[in-house]
C-alpha positions in Angstrom: 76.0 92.2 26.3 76.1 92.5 22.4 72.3 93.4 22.3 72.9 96.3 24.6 76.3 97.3 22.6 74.7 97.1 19.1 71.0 97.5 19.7 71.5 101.3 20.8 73.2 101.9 17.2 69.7 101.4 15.2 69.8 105.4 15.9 72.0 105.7 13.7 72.4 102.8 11.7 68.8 101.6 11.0 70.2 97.9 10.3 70.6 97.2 14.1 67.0 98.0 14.9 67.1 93.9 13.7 68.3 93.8 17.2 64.9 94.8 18.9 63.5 91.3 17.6 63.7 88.1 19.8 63.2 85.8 16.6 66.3 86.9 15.2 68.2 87.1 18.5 67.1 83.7 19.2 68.7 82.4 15.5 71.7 84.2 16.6 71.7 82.7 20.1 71.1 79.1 18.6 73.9 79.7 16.2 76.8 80.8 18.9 75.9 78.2 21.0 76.4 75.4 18.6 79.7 77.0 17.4 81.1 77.5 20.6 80.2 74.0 21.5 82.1 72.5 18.4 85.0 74.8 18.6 86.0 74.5 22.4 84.5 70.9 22.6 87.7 69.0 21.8 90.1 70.9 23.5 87.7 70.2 26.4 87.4 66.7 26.1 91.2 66.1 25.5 91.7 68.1 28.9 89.3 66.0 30.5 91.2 63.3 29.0 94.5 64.4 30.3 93.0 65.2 34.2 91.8 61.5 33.7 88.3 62.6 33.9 86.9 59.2 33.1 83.4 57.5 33.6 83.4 54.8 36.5 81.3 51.6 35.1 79.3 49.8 38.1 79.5 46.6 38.5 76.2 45.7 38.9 75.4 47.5 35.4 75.2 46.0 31.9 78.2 44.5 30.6 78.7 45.9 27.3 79.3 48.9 29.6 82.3 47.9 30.7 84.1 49.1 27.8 83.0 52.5 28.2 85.3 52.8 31.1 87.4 55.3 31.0 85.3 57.9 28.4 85.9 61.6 29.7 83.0 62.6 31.3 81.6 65.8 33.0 81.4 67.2 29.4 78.0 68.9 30.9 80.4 72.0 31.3 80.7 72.4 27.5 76.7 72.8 27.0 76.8 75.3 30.3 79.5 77.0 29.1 78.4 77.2 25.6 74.3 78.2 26.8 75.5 81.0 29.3 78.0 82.7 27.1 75.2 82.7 24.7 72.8 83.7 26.5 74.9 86.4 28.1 75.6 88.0 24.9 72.4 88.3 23.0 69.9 88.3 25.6 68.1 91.2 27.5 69.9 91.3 30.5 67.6 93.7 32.3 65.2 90.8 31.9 64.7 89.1 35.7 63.5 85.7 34.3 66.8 85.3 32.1 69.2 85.8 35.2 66.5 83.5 37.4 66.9 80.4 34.4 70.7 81.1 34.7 70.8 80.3 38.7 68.9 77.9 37.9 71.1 76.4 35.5 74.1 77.3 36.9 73.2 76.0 40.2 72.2 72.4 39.6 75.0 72.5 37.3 77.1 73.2 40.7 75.8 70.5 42.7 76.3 68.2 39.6 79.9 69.0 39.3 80.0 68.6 43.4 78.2 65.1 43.0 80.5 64.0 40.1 84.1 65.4 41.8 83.5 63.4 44.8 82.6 60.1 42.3 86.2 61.2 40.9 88.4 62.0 43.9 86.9 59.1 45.7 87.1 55.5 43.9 84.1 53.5 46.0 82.1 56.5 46.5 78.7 57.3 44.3 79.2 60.9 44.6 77.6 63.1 47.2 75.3 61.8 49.9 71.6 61.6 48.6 70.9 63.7 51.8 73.0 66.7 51.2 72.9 66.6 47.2 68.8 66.3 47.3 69.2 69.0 50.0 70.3 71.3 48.0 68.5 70.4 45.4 65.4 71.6 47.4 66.9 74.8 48.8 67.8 75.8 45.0 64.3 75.2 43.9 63.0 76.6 47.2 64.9 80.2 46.2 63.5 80.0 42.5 60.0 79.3 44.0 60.1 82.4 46.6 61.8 84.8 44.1 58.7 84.0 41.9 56.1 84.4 44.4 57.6 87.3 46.0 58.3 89.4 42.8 55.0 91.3 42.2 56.3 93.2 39.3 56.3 90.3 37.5 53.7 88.8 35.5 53.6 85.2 37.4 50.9 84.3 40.0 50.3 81.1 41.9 47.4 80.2 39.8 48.1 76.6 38.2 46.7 76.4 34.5 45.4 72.7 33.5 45.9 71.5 30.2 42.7 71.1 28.4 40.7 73.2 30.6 41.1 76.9 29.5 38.8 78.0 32.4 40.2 75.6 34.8 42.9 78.0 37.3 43.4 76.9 40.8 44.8 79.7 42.9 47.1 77.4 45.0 48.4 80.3 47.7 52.0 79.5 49.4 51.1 75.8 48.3 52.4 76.5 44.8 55.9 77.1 46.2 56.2 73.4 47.1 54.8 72.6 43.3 57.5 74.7 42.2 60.3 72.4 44.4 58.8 69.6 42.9 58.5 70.6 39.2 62.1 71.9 39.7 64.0 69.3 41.5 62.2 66.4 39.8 62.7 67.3 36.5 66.6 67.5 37.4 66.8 64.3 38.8 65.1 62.7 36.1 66.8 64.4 33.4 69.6 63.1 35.4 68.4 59.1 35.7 68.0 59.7 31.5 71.3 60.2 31.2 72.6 56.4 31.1 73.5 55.4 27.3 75.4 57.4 24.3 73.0 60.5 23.2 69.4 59.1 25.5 69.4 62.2 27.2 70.2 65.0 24.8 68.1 64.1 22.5 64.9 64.7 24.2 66.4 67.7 26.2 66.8 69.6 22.9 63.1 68.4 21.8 61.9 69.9 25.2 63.6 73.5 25.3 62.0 73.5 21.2 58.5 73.3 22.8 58.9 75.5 25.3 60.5 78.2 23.3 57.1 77.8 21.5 55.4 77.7 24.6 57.4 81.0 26.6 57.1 83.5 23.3 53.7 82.5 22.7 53.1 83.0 26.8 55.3 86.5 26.2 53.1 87.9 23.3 50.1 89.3 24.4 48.4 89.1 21.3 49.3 85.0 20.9 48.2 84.4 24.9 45.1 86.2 24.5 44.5 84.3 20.9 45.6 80.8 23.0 43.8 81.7 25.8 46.5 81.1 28.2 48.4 83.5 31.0 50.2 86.2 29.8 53.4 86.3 31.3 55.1 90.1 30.7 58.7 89.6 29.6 58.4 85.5 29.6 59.2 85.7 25.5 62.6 86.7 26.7 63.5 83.0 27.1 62.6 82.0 23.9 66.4 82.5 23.4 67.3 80.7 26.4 65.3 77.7 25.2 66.9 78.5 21.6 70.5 78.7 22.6 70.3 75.1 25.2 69.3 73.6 21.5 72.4 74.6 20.0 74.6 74.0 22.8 72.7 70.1 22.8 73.2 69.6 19.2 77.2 70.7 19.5 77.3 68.6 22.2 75.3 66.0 20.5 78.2 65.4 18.4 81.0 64.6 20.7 78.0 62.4 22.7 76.5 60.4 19.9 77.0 56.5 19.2 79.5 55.7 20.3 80.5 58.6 22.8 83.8 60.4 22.9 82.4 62.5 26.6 79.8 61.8 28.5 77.7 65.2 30.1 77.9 63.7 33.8 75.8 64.8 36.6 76.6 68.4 35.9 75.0 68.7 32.7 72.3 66.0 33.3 71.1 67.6 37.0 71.7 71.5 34.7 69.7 71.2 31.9 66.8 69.3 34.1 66.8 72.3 36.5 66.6 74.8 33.3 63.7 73.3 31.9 61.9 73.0 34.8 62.3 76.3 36.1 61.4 77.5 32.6 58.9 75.6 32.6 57.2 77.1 36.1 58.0 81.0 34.9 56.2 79.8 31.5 53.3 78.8 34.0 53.2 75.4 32.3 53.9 73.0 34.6 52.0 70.4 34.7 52.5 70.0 30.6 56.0 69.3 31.3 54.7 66.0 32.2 53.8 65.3 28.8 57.0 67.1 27.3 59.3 65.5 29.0 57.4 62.0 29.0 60.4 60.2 28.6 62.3 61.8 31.6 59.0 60.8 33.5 58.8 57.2 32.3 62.5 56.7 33.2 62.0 58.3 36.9 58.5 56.3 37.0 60.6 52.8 36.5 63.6 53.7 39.2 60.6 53.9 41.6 58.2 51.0 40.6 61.5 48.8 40.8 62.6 49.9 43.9 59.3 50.0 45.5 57.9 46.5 44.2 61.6 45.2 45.5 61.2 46.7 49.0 57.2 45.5 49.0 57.2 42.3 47.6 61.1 41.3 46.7 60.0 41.2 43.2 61.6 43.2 40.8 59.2 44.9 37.7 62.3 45.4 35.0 65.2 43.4 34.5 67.5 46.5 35.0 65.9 49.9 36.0 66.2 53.0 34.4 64.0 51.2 31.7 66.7 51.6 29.2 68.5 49.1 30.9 65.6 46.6 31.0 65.7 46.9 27.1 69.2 46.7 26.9 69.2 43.1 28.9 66.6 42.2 26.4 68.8 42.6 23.4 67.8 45.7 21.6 70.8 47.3 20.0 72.0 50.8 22.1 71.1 52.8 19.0 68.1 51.3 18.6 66.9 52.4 22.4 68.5 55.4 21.8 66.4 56.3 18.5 63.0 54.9 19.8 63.1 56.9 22.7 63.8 60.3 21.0 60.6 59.2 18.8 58.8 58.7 21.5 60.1 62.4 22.6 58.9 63.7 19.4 55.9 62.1 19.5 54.7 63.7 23.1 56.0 66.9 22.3 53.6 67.5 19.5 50.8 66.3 21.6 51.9 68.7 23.9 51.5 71.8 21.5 48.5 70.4 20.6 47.2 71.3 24.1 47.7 74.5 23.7 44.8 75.1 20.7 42.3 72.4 22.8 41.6 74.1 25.7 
């Protein structure tokens, strides 16, 4: 809204034509983010606290989780809150890919706060039934995939680019509307499964929207995309501010959520920001890279399904305690420790990931 106020003024007052420039929108964006995040996160939290808005601690999990009991949790709405205000002031709003990432975000974020109500208002229950919350799961990444396919104004196609191969372009038809589900709705759930000790989840979450606001205003430029050799995608670099402003809303968040936690994000800020990247990445058309991006979300969902398939197959479990941070928590490594390894881990795959981008 304050790009379209201030950015018509450059007529008269040549300082606003600063406006016209995503770079320093995206600063901007980064900056109000974060500062909304740190000013309205503790009276947030304490309301939380007062409504009794307090983590449940399974039984069956770790003990040195019991003491967590009781932490405010669904503090996801501070980083939606804080990335859509954002967003909504400094971005291009006649831009169709930033109010598609918004659904998107705003969507999972409403099935998360769905999924963690029930957990709330219902002691015993484990939130919404896996039926209807993966249901709707699919039928929100179901509209982002048909608005995308059926939107020929915009730059995207259902060819699938393969890292490493800059010739390499499938044409997938209708097919690549069930890729987009899947790129979509996994990365949310897995985002999600991440989510289980003080900071795991953020961390690599702000790494990931830092690559792909590489990746989106490199993919928006077509000077960079034709130096890259990768699919121009008309308006894409819009998000670079989108990506930019979910990295200040993480890092104010980031400070309520670090060692030892004072709020938790819940599933409506875990299941959000997984939606958001995934969708950004599809409209960037890299989506298989988030694979290597987010290598940390896929090694967490990758445990959750060896364990429960080597269990159902053989009886047998693979990790002491899956997600895998769990297994190294039963084998004595420190939460801070797991914590810190794994965001090096994150750091290390994202820069292997903009690597791809010169080998192809």
């Amino acid at each position: 809204m304050l790009y379209h106020l201030l950015y018509p003024l450059h007529e008269t007052y040549q300082v606003f034509n600063v406006f016209r420039y995503i770079t320093f929108r995206t600063v901007v964006a980064a900056l109000t983010a974060l500062l909304i995040s740190l000013v309205i996160g503790p009276f947030l939290i304490e309301r939380l606290r007062q409504f009794k808005v307090g983590e449940r601690i399974r039984e069956l999990g770790p003990q040195n989780h019991h003491k967590k009991s009781g932490t405010p949790t669904m503090g996801g709405l501070l980083i939606l809150i804080s990335v859509s205000v954002s967003t909504l002031l400094w971005a291009d709003l006649t831009n169709k890919f930033v109010w598609l990432v918004l659904l998107a975000t705003m969507g999972f974020g409403l099935i998360g706060f769905f999924d963690d109500f029930v957990k709330l208002a219902r002691p015993n229950s484990e939130g919404l039934r896996p039926r209807s919350k993966f249901g709707l799961q699919l039928l929100l990444g179901f509209v982002i995939g048909l608005t995308l396919i059926l939107n020929p104004s915009d730059s995207i196609t259902t060819l699938l680019p393969l890292p490493f191969f800059k010739r390499a372009l499938p044409d997938l038809g209708w097919f690549y509307l069930p890729l987009v589900m899947l790129v979509v709705v996994g990365t949310s759930n897995a985002v999600n499964l991440t989510d289980g000790l003080d900071g795991l989840a953020i961390g690599p979450v702000m790494i990931a929207s830092l690559v792909y606001a590489v990746i989106v205003y490199a993919t928006g430029n077509v000077k960079f995309a034709n130096y890259l050799q990768i699919l121009y995608v008309k308006g894409a670099g819009e998000l670079t501010l989108f990506c930019f402003a979910m990295v200040g809303a993480s890092l104010g968040f980031l400070w309520f959520n670090t060692y030892p936690a004072t709020v938790f994000m819940g599933d409506i800020g875990s299941l959000a920001l997984g939606g958001a990247l995934g969708t950004v990445a599809v409209i960037s058309k890299h989506e298989l890279l988030l694979i290597l991006v987010g290598g940390i979300f896929v090694i967490e969902a990758l445990s959750v399904i060896l364990q429960v398939a080597s269990f159902k197959l053989f009886g047998k479990r693979v990790f002491r305690m899956a997600p895998i941070h769990h297994h190294y928590e039963l084998k004595g490594w420190a939460e801070p420790k797991i914590i810190v390894r794994f965001w090096i881990v994150s750091i290390i795959l994202a820069l292997m990931a903009l690597g791809t981008l010169k080998l192809r």
